[in-house]
N, CA, C and O of each residue as an XYZ file, in Angstrom:
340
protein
N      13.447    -19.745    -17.975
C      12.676    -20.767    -17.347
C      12.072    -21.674    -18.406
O      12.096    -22.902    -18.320
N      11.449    -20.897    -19.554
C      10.806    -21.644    -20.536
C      11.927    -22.631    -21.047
O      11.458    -23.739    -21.308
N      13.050    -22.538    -21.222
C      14.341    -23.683    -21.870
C      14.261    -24.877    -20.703
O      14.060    -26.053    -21.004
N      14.444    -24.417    -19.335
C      14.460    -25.381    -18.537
C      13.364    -26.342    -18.532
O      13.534    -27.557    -18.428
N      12.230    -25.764    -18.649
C      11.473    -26.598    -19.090
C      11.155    -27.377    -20.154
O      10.729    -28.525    -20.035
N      11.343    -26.803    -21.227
C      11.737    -27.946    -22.737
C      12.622    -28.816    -22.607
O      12.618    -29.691    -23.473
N      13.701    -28.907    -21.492
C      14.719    -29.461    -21.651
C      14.356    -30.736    -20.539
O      14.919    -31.825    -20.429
N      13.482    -30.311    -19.953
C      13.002    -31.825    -18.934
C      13.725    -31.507    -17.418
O      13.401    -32.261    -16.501
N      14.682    -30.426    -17.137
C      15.617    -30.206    -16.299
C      14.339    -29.453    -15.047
O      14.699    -29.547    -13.873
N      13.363    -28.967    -15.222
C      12.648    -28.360    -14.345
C      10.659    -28.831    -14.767
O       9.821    -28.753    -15.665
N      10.792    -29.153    -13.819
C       8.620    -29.667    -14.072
C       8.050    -28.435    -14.688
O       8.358    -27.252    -14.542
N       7.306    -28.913    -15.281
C       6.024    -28.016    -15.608
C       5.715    -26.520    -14.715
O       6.173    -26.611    -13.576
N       5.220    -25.536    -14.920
C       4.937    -24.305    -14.068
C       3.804    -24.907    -13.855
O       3.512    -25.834    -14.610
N       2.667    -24.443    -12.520
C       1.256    -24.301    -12.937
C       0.984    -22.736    -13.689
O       0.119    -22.866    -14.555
N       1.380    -21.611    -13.609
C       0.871    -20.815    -14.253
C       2.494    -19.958    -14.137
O       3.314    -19.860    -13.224
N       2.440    -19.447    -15.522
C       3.674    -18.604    -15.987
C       3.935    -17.316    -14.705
O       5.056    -16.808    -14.713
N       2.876    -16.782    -13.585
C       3.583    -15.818    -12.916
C       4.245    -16.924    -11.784
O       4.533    -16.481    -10.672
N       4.362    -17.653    -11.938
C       5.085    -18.640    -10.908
C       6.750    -18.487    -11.534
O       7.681    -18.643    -10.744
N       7.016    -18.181    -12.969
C       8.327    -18.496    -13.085
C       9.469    -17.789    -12.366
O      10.436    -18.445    -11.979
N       9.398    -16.574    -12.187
C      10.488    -15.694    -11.380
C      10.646    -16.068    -10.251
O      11.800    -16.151     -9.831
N       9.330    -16.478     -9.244
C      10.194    -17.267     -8.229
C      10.967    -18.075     -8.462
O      12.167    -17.943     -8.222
N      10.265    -19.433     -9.158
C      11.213    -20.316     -9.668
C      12.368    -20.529     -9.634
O      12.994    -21.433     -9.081
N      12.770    -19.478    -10.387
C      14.210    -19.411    -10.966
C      14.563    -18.658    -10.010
O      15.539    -19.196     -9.486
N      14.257    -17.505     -9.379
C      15.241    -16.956     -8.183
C      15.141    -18.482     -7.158
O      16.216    -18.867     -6.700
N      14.060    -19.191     -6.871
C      14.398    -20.003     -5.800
C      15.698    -21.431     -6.181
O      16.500    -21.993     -5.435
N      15.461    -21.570     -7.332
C      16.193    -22.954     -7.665
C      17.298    -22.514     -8.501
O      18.149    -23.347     -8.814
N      17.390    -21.358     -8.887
C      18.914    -21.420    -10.370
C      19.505    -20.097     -9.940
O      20.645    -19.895    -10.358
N      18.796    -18.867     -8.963
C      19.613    -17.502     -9.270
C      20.584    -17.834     -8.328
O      20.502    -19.039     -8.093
N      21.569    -17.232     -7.612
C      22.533    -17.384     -6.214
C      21.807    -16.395     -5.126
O      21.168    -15.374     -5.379
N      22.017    -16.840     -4.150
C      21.223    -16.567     -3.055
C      21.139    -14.922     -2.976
O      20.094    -14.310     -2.753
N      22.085    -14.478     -3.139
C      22.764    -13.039     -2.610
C      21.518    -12.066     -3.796
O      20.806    -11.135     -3.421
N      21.573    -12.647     -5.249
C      20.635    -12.172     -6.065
C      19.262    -12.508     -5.937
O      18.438    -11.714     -6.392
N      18.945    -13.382     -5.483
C      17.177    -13.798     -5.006
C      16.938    -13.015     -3.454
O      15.831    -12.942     -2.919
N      18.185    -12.467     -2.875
C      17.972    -11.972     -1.753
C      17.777    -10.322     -2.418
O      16.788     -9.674     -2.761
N      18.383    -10.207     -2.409
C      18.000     -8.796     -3.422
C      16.998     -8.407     -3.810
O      16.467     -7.614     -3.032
N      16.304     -8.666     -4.962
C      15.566     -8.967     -5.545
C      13.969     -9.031     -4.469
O      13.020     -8.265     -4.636
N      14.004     -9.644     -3.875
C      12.888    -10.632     -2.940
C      13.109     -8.995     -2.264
O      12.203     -8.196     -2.501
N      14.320     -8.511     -1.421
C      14.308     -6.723     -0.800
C      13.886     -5.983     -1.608
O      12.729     -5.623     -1.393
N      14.363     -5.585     -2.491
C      13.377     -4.719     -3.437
C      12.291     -4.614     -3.595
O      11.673     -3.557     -3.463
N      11.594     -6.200     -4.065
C      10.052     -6.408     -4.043
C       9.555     -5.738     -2.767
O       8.729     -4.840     -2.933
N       9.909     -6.016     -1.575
C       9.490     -5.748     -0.224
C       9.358     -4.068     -0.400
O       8.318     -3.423     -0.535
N      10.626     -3.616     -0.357
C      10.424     -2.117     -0.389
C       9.712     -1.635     -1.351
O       9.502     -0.437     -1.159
N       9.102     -2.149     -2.590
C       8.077     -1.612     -3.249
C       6.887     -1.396     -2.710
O       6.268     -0.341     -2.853
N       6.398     -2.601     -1.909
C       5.306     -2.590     -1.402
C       5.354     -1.994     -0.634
O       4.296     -1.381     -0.496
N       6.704     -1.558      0.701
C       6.609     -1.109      1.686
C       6.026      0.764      1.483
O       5.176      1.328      2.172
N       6.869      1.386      0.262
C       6.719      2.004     -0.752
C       5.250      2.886     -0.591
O       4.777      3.793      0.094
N       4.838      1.888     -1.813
C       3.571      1.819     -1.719
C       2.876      2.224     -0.522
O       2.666      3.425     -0.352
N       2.358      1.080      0.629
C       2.270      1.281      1.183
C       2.174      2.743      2.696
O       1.263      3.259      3.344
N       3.615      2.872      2.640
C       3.654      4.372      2.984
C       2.894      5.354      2.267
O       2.365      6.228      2.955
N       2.702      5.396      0.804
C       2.306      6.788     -0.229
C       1.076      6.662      0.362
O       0.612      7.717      0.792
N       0.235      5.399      0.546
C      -1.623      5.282      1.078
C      -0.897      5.881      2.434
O      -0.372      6.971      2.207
N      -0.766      5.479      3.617
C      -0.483      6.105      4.344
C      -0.934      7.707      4.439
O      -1.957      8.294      4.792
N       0.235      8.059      3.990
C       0.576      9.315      3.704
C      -0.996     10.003      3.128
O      -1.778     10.593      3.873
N      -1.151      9.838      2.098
C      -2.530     10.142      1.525
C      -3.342     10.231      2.394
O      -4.104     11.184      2.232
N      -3.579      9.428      3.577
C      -4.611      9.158      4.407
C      -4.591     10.358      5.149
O      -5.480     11.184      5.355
N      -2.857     10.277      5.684
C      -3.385     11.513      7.206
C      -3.144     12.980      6.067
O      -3.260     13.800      6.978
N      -3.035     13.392      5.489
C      -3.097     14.915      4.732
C      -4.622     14.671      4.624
O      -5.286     15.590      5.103
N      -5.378     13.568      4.068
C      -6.738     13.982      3.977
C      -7.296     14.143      5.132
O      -7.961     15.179      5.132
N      -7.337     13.460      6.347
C      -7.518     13.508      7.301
C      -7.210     14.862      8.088
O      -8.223     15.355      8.583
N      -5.942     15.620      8.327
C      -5.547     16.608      8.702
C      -5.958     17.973      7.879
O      -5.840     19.091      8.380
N      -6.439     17.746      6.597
C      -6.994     18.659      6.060
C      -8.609     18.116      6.104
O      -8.980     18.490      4.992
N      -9.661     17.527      6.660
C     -10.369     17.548      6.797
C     -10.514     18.206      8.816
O     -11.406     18.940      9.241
N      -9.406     17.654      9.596
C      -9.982     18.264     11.152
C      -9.459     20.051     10.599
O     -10.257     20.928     10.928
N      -8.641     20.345     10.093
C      -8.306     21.987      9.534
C      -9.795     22.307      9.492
O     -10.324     22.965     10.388
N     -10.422     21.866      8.508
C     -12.133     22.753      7.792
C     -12.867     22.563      9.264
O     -13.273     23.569      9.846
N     -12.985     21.611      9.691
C     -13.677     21.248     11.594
C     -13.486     22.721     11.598
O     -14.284     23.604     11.284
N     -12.031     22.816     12.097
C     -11.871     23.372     13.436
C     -11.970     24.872     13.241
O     -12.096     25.790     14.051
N     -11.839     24.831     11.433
C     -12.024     26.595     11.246
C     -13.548     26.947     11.288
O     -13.987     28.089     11.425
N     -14.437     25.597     11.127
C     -15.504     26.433     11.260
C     -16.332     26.371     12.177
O     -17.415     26.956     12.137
N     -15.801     25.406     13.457
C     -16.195     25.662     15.048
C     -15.484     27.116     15.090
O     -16.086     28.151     15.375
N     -14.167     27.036     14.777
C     -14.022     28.152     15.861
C     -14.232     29.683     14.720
O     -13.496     30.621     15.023
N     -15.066     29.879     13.641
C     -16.063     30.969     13.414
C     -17.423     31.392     13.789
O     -18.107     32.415     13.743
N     -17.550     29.852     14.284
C     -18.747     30.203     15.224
C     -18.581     31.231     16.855
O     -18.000     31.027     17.922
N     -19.254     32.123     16.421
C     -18.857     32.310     18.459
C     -20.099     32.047     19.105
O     -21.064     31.432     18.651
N     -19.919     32.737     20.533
C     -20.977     31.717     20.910
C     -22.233     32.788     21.044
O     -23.319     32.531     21.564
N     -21.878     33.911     20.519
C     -23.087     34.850     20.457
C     -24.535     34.304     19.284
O     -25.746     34.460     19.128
N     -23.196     33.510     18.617
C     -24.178     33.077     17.137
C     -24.743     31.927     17.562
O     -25.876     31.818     17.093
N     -24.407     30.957     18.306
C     -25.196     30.155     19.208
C     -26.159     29.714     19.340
O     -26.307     29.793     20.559
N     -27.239     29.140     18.848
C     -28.785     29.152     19.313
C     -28.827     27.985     19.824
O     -28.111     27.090     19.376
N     -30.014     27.705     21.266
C     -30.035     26.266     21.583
C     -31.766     26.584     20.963
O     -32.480     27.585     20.912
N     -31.938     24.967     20.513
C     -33.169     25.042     20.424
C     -34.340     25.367     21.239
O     -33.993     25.080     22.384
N     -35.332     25.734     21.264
C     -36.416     26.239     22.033
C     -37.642     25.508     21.124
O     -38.051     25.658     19.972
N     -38.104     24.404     22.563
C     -39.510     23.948     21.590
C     -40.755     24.443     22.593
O     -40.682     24.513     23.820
N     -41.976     24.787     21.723
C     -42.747     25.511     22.576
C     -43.861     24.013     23.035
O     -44.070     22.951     22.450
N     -44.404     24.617     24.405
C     -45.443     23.504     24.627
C     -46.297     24.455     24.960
O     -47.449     24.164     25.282
């Protein structure tokens, strides 16, 4: 990208992470900017899933601790409060 630009053949960038589009949009062939542009996607999608994922194990291992320690309670152990008047 930087040649194309010395050479007068392509304007100015505003900022250098602009160049890879660039050049996939105006110089790569479609089939390779299509690519490319999928990949990016499935990274994020990626990504994405791993938070996911992270979420419900914490989640499912937090209702686990719930439910083991409702159900060690029985109901003999029980107390309702009692306020005196």
């Amino acid at each position: 990208m930087r040649a194309l630009v010395l050479q007068g053949t392509h304007p100015e960038l505003e900022t250098a992470d602009a160049a890879a589009p660039e050049f996939l949009q105006y110089y790569a062939h479609p089939i390779l900017a299509g690519t490319v542009f999928a990949g990016l996607l499935a990274a994020i999608m990626s990504t994405a899933d791993s938070f996911l994922n992270i979420l419900s194990v914490s989640s499912f291992s937090n209702a686990r601790t719930l439910v083991s320690t409702c159900s060690s309670l029985s109901a003999g152990n029980l107390q309702a409060p009692v306020s005196s008047m």
